[in-house]
N, C-alpha and C positions, 0 to 999 in steps of 0.2 A: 596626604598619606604619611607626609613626613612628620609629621606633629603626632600622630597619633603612635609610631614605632619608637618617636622619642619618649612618650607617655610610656608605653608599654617598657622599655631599656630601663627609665626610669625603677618602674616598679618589681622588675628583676632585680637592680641591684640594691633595692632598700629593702626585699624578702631577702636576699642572698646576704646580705650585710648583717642583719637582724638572726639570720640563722647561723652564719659561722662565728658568732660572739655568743651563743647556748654553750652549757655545758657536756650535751650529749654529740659521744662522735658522730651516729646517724643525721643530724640535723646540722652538725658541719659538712659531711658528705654533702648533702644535699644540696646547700650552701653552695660548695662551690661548683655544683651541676649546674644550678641557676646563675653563678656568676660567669662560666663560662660561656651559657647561651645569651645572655646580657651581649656579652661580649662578640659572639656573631652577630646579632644584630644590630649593633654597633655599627658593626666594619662594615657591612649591607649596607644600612643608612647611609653612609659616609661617601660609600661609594656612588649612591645615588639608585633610584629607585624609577629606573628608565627601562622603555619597554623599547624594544628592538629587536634585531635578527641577531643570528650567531656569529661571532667574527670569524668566517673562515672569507680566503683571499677569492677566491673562485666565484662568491657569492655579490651581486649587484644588489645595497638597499640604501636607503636615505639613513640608516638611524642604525648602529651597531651596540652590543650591552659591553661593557667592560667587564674582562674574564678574573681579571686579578682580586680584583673582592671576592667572586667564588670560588677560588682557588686558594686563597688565605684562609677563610671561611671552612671546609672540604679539611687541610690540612689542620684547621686548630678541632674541628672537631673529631677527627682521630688520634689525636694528643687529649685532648679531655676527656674521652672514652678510654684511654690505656691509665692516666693518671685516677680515675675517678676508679677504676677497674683496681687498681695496684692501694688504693685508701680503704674500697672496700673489704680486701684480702686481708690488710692490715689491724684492721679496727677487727674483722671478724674474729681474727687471732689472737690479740688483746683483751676480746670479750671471753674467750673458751680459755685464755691463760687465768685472765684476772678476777670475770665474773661481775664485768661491770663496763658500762660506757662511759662514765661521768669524768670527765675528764678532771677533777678537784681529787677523784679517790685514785687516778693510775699514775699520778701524783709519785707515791711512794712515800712520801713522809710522817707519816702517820708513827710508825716505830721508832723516825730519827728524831733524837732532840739535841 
């Protein structure tokens, strides 16, 4: 299972790389939506991919899961949901100031020489 989540991490971060080096903000956005779920899966794999009971102390079992990758996990993806949240704001505002996502035109240079 672990081959196949590396397969998969892999191929998040080479859409996710391939997208935030576009010129359009929306496919940066996006970009780094998929770099940051790269990114949970990641720390998942890493953490290892074992089946077990819940760790609370009260409970009797051979095989417990480690809480700390889901709880690094939990907290990175409500940080990527407020940043990706606060890009989207941003680009939207840039698109109804400037009238354009292309990141080569918001630029500004165009009149400087």
């Amino acid at each position: 299972m672990e081959i196949v989540m590396a397969i998969v991490i892999g191929v998040l971060f080479m859409s996710a790389t391939y997208l935030m080096l576009s010129k359009s903000l929306l496919r940066i956005i996006i970009g780094t939506g998929l770099l940051s779920h790269g990114a949970h899966l990641l720390i998942l794999t890493m953490g290892g991919l074992k089946r077990g009971t819940v760790p609370l102390l009260g409970e009797e079992a051979s095989a417990y899961t480690d809480p700390i990758p889901q709880a690094l996990i939990l907290t990175a993806i409500v940080i990527s949901f407020g940043v990706t949240a606060f890009f989207l704001v941003l680009a939207y505002r840039a698109f109804k100031e400037l009238g354009t996502d292309n990141t080569e035109r918001l630029r500004g240079n165009e009149g400087n020489d």
